[in-house]
N, C-alpha and C positions, 0 to 999 in steps of 0.2 A: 258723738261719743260711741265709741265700740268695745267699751270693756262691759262686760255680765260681772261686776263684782261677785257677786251670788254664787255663780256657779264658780270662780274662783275658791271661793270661800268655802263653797264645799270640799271643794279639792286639798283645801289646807284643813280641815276639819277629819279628812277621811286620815291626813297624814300627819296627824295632830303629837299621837303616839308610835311613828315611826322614825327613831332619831334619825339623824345623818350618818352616822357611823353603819348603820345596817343599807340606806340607800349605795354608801360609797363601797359597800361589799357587794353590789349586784355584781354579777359577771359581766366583765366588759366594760362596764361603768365610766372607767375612769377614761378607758380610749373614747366611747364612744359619747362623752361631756366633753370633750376638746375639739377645739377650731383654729386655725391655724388661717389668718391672713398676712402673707407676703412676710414682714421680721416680727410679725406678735404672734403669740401661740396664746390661749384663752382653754382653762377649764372649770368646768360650772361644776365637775362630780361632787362638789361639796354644797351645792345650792341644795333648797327643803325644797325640793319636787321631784316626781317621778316622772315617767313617762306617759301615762296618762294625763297627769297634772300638765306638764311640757306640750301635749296634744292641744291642749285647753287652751293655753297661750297663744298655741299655733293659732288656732282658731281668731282670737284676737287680729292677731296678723292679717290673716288673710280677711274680718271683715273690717278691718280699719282702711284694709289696703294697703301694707307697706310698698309692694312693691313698685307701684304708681304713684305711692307718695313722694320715693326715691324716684323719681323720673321729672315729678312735678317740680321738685326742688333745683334738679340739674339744669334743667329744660325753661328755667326763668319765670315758671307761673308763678303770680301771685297769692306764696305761701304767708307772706306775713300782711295778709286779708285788714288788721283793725288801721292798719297804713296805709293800704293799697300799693304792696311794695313787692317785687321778689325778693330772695337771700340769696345772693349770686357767690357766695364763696367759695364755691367749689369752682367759679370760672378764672379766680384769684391764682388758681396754682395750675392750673389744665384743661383739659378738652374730653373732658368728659362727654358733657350736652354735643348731638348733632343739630341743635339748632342754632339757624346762622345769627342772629341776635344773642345770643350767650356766646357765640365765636366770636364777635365783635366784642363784647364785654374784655372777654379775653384777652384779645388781641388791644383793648388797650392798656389791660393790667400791664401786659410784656412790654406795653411801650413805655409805661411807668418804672418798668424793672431798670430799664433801660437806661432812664433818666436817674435814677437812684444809684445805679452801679457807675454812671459815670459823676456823682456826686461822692461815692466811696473811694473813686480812683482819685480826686481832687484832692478832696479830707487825705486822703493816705502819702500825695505828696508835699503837705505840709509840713507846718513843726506843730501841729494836731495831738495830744497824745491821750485827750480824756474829752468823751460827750458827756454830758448834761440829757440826758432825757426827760422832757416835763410833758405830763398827760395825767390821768387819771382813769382807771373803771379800763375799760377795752380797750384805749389807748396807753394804757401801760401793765397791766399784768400779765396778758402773752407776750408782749418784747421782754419782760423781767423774766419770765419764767425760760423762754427758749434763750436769754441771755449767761444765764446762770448754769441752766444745766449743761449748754455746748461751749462755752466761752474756755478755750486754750490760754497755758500761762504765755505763751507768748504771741498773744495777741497783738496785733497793731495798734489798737484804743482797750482803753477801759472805756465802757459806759459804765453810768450811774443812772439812776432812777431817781426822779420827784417825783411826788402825786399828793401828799398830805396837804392839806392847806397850811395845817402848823407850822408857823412861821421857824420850830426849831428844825422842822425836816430840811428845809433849806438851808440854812444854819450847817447844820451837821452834812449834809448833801456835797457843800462846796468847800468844807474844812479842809484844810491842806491841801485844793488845787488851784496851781495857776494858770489866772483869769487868761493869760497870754499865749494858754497853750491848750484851752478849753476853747470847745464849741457845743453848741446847745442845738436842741430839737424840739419843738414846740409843738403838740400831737395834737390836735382836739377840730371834729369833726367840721362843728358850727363854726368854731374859734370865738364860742362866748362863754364857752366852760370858765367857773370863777376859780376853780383853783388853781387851772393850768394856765390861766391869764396873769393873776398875782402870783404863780411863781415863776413864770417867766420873766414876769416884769423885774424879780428880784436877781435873775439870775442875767437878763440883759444889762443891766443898770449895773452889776459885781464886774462882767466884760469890760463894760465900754466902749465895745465895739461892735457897730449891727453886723458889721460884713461874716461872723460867724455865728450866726442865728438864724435857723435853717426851721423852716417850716412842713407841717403835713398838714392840711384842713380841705373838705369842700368848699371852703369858705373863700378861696382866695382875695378878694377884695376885703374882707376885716384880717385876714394873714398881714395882705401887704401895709392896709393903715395903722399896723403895730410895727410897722418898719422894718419887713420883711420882703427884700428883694424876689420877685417874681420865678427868676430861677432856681431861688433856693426854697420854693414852696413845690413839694410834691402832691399830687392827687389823693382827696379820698370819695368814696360815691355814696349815693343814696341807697347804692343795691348791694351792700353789706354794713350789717349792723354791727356796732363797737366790738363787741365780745366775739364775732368772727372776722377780724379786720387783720389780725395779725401776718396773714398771707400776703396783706397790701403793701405800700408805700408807710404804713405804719409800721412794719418790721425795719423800717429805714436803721434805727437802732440796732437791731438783729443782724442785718448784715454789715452792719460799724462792728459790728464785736464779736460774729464767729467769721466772718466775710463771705462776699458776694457767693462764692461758687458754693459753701455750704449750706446759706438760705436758700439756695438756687434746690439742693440737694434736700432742704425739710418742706418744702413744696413740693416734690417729686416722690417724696415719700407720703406726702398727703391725697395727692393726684391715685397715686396707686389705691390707698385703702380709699377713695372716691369711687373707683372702677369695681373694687368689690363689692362694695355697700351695694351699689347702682344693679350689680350682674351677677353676684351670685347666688344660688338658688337659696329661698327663705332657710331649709335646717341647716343650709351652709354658711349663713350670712352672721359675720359676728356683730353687725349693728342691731340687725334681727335681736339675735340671742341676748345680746347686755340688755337693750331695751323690755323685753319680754322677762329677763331678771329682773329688772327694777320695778317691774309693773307688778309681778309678784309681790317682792316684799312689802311693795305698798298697799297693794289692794287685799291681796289674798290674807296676808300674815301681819299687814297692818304695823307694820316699823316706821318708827316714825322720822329714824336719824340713818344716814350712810356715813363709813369710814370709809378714807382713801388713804393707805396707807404705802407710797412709795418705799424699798427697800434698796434704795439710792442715794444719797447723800445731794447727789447734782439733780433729784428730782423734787427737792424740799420744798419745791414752790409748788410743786402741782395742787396739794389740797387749796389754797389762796386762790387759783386759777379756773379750777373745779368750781369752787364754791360760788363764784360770779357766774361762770357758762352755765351751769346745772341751774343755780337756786334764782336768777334774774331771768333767767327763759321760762322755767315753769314754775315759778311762785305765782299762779294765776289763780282765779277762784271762779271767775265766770268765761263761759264757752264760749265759741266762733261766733255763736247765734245772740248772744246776751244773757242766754240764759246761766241762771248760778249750776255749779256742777254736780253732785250729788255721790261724787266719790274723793278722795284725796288724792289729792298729787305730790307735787314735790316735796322729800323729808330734808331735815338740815345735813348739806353735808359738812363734813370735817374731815381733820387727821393731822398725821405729820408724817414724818420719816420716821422709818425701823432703823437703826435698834434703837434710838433716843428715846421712844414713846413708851418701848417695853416697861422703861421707867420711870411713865408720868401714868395715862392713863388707861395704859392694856388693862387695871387691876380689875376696872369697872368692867372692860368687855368680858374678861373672863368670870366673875364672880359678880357683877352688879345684876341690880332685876332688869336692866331693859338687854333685848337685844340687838346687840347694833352689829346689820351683816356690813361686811366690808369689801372692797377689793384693794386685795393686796397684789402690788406691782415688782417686778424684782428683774436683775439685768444677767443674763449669763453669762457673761462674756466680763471678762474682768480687764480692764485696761488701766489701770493706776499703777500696776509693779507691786502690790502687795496682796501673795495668794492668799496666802494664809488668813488674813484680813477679810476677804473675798467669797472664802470658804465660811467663816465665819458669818457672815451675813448671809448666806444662803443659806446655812446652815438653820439659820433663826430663820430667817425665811418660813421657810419650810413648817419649823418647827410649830410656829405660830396657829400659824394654817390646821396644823392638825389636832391642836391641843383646844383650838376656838371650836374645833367640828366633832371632837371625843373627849373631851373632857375625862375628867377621872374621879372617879367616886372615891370617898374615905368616911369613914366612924366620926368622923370627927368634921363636923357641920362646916370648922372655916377653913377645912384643907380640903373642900370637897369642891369638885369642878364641874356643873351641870353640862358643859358641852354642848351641843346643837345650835351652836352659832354660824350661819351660813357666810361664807363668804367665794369669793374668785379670785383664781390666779393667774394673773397677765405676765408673761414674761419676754422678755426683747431678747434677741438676741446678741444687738449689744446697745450701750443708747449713742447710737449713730443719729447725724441730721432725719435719717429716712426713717427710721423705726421712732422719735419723737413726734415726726408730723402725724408717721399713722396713728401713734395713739392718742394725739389731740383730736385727729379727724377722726377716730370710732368715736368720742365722748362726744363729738359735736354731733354725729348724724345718731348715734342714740338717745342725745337728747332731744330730737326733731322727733322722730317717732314715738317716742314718749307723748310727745304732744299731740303728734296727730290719733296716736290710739285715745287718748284724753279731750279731744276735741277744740284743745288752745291752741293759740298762739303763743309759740317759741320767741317770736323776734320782736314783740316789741317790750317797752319794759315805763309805761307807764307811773308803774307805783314810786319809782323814784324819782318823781316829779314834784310830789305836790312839800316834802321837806326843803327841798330848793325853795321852792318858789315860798315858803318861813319863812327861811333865812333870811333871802332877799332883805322881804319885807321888813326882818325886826335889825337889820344893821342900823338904822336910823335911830332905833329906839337905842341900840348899846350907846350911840354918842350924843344920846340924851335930846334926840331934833323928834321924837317920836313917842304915840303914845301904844300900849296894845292895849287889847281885848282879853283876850285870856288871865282868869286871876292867877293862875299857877302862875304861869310865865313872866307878869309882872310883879310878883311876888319873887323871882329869882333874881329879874332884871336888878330889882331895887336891894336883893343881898350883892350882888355881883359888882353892882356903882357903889355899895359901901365899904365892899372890900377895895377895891379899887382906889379907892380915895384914900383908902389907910396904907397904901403901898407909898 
């Protein structure tokens, strides 16, 4: 671990009674809080630190080692240690790493690309008009999320999404299409995931036909025993974990629904912000900087929750997508070593879109007791046909931002705005394939360094193992073949068979 809480904390102590509003009037401030890589521009002038404080971070940096850390990560070491695994996802979209083993990696992503694009040419000359996508967890909220935000009304396919076990997601998933003109994708790594096998199995069995039931797993031999023809299983590997898979043969959905040459285009746009993380120098590095923000609020000023609040409409998924990348990489408690931590890590994130949220729950960020810093994300570039519309959300934009960071004093206790709410402003310049990948890829290599200034591990995700392996367990007992242990649980079990009985 290489964070000095302490002297953090004095640094937030010294700037205890220094709001934001007096930081963002230094001279210069506001240019010299911005960073600009390739279509993201990033400004921190509203974050609670100053430049001493910002030194102190530095410092972190350099004895955590980011910039070797970002080397270790391209370069195939074994960053996710409690596996003994690298995280090769950065060799999913480019040629970052000069070593020839990550070249190799690489070059078999591109042969995978290869096989998937001419699975996209097939599918397209069909009578194909709607996928099925079933996974769940990393095999399906980055294809949702880069599905929704880039997907054109006149696409080739609709995709849809399953992942719920609840038998009504399906239900409602396959409403109104037909079986005859549906093809499905069946995502899941091992191919023993239970809910991506039971809905598959409900959505092959709706078809009636395997010949359009298209596979991704490492698993190929439990793919093909669910009667999944060999060609239509694509690759996935042990050297990228779920939640960074979306660059793979997992985005198979992704390029069914904006097409090949644009997934081709949000890998290229990830490749690039790859090359900056990796190469530019630590006060120019925006992975640097987010990460060294985040480590702030947690450690120094001890926040417990982030907003992420898109000012996009086609970016509504990103908090959902967030929330898995961010809180299942570092929701950890104990270090690399085994030892427990001795500082706080990862806070809950949340959000939604502006301007919906302005009226649900801005009221608490602005006037509630806790403080929740945010980054807010916003598109300059308006591509819908309506400016005015356009104007107006940047307009709130804006607004937001500054009304969270100045607040406004009144006589009167419940129109009064305490202000000093720190947040960042990320903005694309328009949300192109290539300006989506970078800013998936800053959130992914800022959560990495997070971790290594933290001393965990990012990649593996343990804790959601041992509800599974319940579950498993108490399905026997829901149809009565089964006894438990637990008095709560049998105590629910025998309300749940009495209602049951009454239906």
């Amino acid at each position: 671990m290489s964070i000095d809480s302490a002297a953090l904390r004095e640094h937030a102590s010294r700037l205890r009674d220094t709001p934001i509003r007096a930081l963002a009037a230094t001279p210069g401030r506001p240019e010299s809080q911005a960073l600009r890589a390739g279509p993201l521009y990033a400004n921190f002038a509203r974050q609670r630190y100053d430049d001493a404080a910002l030194d102190a971070l530095f410092s972190v940096a350099d004895a955590a080692g980011f910039p070797s850390a970002m080397r270790r990560l391209v370069d195939g070491e074994t960053v996710n240690a409690t596996e003994g695994r690298a995280a090769l996802h950065t060799a999913l979209r480019g040629d970052t790493s000069t070593s020839p083993a990550v070249r190799e990696r690489a070059a078999q992503a591109r042969d995978a690309r290869q096989r998937m694009g001419a699975l996209v040419d097939a599918l397209s000359g069909s009578g194909v008009t709607d996928i099925v996508s079933v996974g769940i967890g990393g095999s399906d909220l980055g294809p949702r999320l880069v599905v929704d935000a880039l997907a054109q009304t006149d696409a080739r396919f609709r995709v849809h999404f399953l992942s719920n076990v609840d038998g009504n997601a399906a239900r409602r998933t396959l409403a109104g299409l037909d079986p005859s003109k549906t093809a499905t994708i069946l995502i899941s790594k091992t191919f023993g995931t239970q809910e991506t096998l039971l809905n598959g199995g409900i959505v092959r069995e709706w078809l009636g036909d395997d010949s359009r039931v298209y596979g991704v797993s490492a698993n190929v031999d439990r793919a093909a025993a669910f009667g999944i023809a060999p060609e239509r299983i694509l690759p996935m590997w042990d050297w990228v974990g779920g939640r960074y898979s979306l660059w793979s043969a997992v985005g198979f959905p992704i390029a069914l629904g904006i097409g090949m040459d644009r997934f081709e285009q949000l890998l290229s746009g990830a490749a690039g912000f790859d090359a900056h993380a990796v190469g530019a120098a630590p006060r120019d590095n925006l992975a640097f900087r987010h990460a060294l923000t985040a480590i702030w609020n947690r450690n120094a000023l001890g926040l417990a929750t982030q907003a992420v609040l898109p000012y996009d409409e086609r970016l509504r998924l990103l908090p959902n997508y967030l929330q898995q990348l961010v809180m299942e990489s570092l929701g950890k408690s104990a270090r690399l070593d085994g030892a427990q931590l001795q500082v706080d890590t990862v806070p809950v994130w949340w959000g939604g879109p502006g301007t919906d949220t302005q009226h649900s729950f801005f009221q608490a960020l602005h006037q509630g007791t806790q403080v929740v810093p945010a980054d807010f994300i916003g598109v300059v570039g308006s591509e819908g046909g309506h400016e005015e519309n356009h104007r107006a959300l940047l307009a709130n934009l804006l607004a937001q931002t500054e009304a969270l960071a100045n607040g406004q004093p009144s006589d009167d206790p419940h129109r009064a705005y305490a202000g000093n709410r720190p947040s960042t402003l990320i903005l694309l310049d328009a949300l192109s394939p290539q300006a989506l990948g970078a800013l998936v890829a800053l959130y992914e290599h800022s959560v990495y360094l997070q971790s290594v200034a933290w001393g965990i591990n990012a990649f593996d995700q343990f804790g959601v193992e041992l509800g599974k392996q319940l579950a498993n367990k108490l399905l026997p007992a829901l149809s009565g073949d089964a006894q438990v242990d637990d008095p709560v649980t049998r105590a629910l079990l025998d309300e749940i068979n009495a209602r049951s009985g009454q239906r």
